[in-house]
N, C-alpha and C positions, 0 to 999 in steps of 0.2 A: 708688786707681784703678789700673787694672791696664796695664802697659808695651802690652799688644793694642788699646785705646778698651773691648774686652767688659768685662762683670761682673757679677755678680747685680744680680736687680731684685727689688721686692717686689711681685711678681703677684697681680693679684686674679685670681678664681674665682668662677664661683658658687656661691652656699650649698648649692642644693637638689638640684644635680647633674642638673638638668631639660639637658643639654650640645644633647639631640636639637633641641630646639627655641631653644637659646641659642645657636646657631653658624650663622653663613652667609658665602657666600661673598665674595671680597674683593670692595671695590666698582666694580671697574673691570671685570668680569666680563660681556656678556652685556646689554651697553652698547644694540646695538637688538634687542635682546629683553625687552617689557614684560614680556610674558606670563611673562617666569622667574621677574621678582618680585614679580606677581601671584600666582604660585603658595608661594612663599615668602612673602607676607603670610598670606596662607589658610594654611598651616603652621604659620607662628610663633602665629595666634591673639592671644590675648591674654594668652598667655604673657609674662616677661622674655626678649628680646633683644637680639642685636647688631644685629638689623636695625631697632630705632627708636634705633641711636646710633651709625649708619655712613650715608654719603648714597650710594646709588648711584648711580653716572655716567649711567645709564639717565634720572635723574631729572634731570637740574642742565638741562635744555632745556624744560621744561616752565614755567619762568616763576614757579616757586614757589620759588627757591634760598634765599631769606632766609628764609622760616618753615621751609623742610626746616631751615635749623640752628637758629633759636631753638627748635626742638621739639627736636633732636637734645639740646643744652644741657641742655634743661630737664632732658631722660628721665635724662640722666647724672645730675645735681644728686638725680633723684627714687630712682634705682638706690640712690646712699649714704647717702641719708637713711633709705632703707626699713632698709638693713642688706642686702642680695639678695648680697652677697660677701664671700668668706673670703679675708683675705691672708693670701701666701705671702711673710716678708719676707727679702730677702737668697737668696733664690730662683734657681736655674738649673731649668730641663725639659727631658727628655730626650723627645724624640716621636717615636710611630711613627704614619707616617699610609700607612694602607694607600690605594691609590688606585683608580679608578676599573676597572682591567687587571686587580690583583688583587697588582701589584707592592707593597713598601713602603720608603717614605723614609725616611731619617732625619735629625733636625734636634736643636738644639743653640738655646735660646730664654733672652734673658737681654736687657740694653739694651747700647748702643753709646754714646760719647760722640761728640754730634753736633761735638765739635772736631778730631777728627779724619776728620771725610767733608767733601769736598770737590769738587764735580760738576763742575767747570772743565776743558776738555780740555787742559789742559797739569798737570792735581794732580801729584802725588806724594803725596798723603796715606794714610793708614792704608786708607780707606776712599773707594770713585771708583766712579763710574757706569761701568756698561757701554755704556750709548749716551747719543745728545746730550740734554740736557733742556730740553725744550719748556718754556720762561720763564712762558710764558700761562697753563700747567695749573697753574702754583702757588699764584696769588691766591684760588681758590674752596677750595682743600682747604688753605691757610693759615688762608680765615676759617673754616673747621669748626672747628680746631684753637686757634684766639685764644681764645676764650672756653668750650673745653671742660675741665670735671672729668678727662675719662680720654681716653687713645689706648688704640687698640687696633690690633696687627699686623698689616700683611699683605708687610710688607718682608723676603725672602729675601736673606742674604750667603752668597756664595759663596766659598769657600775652595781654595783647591787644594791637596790633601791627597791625593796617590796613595797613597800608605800609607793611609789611613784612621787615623791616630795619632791626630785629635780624636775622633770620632763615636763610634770603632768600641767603644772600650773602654768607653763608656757605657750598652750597650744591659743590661749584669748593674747596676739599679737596682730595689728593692722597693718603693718607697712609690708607690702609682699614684694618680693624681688627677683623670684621667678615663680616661673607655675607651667608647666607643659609635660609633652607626654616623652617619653626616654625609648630611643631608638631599639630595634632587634630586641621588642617583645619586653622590656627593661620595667614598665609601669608608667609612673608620673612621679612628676616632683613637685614641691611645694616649700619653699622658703621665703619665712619673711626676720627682717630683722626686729632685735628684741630692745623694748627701750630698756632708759638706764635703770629704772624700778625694777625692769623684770632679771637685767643681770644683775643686780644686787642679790635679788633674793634666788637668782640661780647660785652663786659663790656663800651665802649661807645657808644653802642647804647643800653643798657639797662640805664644807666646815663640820658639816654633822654625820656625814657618811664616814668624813677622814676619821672620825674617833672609831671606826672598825677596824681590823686588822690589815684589810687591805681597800684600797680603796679605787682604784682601777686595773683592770685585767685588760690584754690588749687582746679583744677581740678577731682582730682582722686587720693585717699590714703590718705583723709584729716584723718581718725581714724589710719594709719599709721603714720601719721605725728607729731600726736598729742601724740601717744607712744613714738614716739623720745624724742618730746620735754619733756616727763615725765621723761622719762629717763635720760636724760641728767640735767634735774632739781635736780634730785635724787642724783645722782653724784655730781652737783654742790656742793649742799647742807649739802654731807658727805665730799668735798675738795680733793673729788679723782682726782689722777693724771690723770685720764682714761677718764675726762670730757672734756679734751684738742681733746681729738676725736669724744665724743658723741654730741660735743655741735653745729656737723656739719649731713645733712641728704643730700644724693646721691639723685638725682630729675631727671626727663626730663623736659623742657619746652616746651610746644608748642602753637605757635600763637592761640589765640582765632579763626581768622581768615582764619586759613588753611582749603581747599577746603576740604580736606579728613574727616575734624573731624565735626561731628554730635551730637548733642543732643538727645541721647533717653530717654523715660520715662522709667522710673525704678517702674515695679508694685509690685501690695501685695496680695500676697499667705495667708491664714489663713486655718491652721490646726489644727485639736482636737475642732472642735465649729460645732453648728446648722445653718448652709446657713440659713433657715428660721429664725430663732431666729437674728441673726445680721442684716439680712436683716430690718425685721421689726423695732429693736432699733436704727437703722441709720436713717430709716424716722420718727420715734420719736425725734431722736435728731434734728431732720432739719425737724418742720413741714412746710408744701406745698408741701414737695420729689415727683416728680410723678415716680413709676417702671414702666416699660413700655418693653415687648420683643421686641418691634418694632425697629430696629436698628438704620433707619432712620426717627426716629420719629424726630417733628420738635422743637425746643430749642429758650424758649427766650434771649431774649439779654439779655447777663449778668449774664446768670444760668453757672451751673454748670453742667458738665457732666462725668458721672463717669460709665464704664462700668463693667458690672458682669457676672459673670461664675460659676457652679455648678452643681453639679450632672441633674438637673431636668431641668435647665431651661438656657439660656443666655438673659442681658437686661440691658437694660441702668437705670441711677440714675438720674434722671432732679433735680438739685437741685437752686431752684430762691433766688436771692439776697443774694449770700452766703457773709460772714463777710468775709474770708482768701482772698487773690490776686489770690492765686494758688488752682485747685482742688486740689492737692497734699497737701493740707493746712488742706482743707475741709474735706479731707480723714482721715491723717493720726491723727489732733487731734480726732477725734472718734472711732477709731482705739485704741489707748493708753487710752481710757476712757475704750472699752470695754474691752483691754483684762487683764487689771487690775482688772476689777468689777467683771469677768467670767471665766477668762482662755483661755488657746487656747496657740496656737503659729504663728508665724508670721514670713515671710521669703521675699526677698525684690529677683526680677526675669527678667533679660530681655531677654525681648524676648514674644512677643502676642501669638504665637504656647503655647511652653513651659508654658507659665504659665496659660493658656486656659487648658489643659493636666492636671496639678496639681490640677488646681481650682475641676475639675470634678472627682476629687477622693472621697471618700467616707469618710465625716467628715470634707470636704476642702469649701472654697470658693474663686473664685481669684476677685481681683479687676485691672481694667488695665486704666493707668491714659495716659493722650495727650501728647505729647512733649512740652518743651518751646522752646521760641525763644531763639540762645543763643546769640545772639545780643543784649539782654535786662540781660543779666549776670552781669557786672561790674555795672550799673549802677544802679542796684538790690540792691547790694549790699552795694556799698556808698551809697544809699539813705537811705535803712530800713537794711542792717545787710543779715548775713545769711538768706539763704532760706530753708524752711521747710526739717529734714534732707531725703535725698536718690528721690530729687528732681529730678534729670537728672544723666546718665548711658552716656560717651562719648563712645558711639560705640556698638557694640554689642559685647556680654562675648568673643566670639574669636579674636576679635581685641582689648581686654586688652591690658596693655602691661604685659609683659613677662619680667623676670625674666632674666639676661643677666650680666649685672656689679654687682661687687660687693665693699666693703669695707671696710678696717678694722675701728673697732671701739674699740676693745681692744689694 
């Protein structure tokens, strides 16, 4: 095992290279919008995919969560029975995923040992969440994972690498193992595997990143990641033979610092509530709020700003000398105050359209928060801990990543 938690995995594939219809997006994507994966069932056919062996969060409200996984189960169990995958054993992938703009990522895809991540805001560990982790989201995408054959990724680590010393030097690789274009406007993908030269001197130059204070930030799938490591605890702790596989999770990494990756702000949809009513109790909680429709109304130094949507009206939230670092701080603790005091429900959106659209539904109101810098990411976090959770969205829903390797974990 290697001094980083990284190292080769032995990646399945699929045999028949059918990728167009075997890859979709991760499943926390797109959450109220049926209709996405509506359209992505009609697409996949009745092809092999990742989408009868991923549960999309769009689905877990629907009242069917227990046979979405014992179907999920089965499809895995009937995937390696058929034979439908090629492993790659001892495996790294080098990926280029063109995105949605027309930019391209690049990523670095192998497992992490879940013994060194660590999601507690005081870690130190190899591996730490970027923001807080919602305890509640673990139990449903633990029990996908308890009784499944394979995982499959959609966990981004981030690295901070201004040199580009990991990624960069990998992109001169020959042996390619897919390459097509990613359904529902997604980009293209490009993977090829890395010889043993190139992962030697991928695992020494992360050896040289690890003498920083931290050395991966979980990007994207921290509440996936964090089922792993439940799961794999679980096993530990019953001395299953089965914990020798769980106690590893399939990742990509990508430089903090790659041109293509963006920080977006991830807003907040509230539905079943009074727009009026929450409005009002927000500037009770934070007396001086000024509302204001004026878009470009003028902001003191140091306020807060928080934009709103709703049936009647659109308009900003001036809020002076907020306590939290982040609006996102400022929001979401009163947010959790009210819909625990009142009800409602609450759904986490990127994209300013889309979630402007939802806000102005009848019963809805959206809230739409700025971007961070993500330049101020690691050192966020070595100083005060995780950041407020569903802080930053790296990209927009279509350049998620997708669904593409897989691995056994039974």
């Amino acid at each position: 095992m290697s001094k980083t938690g990284f190292s080769a995995a032995d990646i399945l594939l699929p045999a028949d290279g059918h990728f167009e219809t075997w890859a979709v997006v991760a499943c926390d994507q797109f959450t109220s919008q049926p209709e996405y994966w509506e359209r992505v069932k009609e697409t996949v056919g009745d092809n092999p995919s990742t989408f009868r062996i991923i549960l999309p969060e769009a689905q877990l409200s629907d009242g069917h969560t227990q046979e979405h996984i014992a179907r999920i189960n089965a499809t895995m169990r009937e995937y390696l029975d058929r034979g439908i995958f090629r492993e790659y054993p001892d495996a790294m992938i080098y990926l280029e995923r063109v995105q949605s703009d027309g930019r391209i990522r690049r990523g670095l895809i192998g497992k992490i040992d879940l013994e060194e991540y660590d999601y507690s805001p005081d870690s130190t560990a190899l591996v730490r969440a970027t923001e807080g982790t919602v305890l509640d989201r673990i139990p449903p995408r633990q029990a996908v994972r308890r009784d499944a054959a394979l995982e499959l990724p959609h966990i981004m680590l981030l690295v901070d690498d201004p040199g580009n010393t990991l990624i960069g030097p990998l992109a001169a690789c020959d042996e390619v193992v897919y390459d097509f274009d990613l359904m529902e406007g997604g980009g293209h993908a490009r993977g090829c595997l890395l010889t043993k030269d190139q992962m030697d001197a991928a695992q020494k130059a992360l050896e040289v990143l690890a003498e920083s204070p931290l050395l991966f930030a979980v990007g994207d799938g921290n509440h996936s990641l964090a089922s792993a490591k439940a799961h794999y605890e679980e096993e530990k702790a019953k001395g299953l033979a089965s914990s020798e596989l769980s106690r590893y999770a399939l990742v990509e990494i990508v430089n903090l610092y790659d041109d293509a990756l963006e920080f977006e702000p991830i807003h907040r949809v509230l539905f079943d509530i009074d727009p009026e009513d929450i409005l009002a109790e927000l500037k009770a909680a934070y007396p001086g709020t000024i509302q204001t429709t004026d878009l470009n109304a003028a902001v003191p130094e140091g306020a807060h700003v928080i934009r709103y949507a709703w049936a009647k009206e659109e308009g900003l939230l001036i809020i002076p000398n907020p306590k939290a670092q982040l609006e996102v701080g400022t929001l979401q603790s009163f947010l959790d105050r009210y819909l625990k005091e009142k009800g409602g429900r609450i759904d986490y959106v990127h994209g300013d359209d889309i979630t402007i659209e939802l806000g102005r539904k009848e019963g809805c109101i959206a809230f739409l928060l700025p971007a961070m810098d993500k330049n101020d990411l690691f050192r966020s976090i070595v100083a005060d801990g995780p950041l407020p959770r569903k802080t930053f969205s790296m990209g927009h829903a279509a350049d998620k990543r997708y669904y593409i390797e897989a691995r056994k974990i039974k």
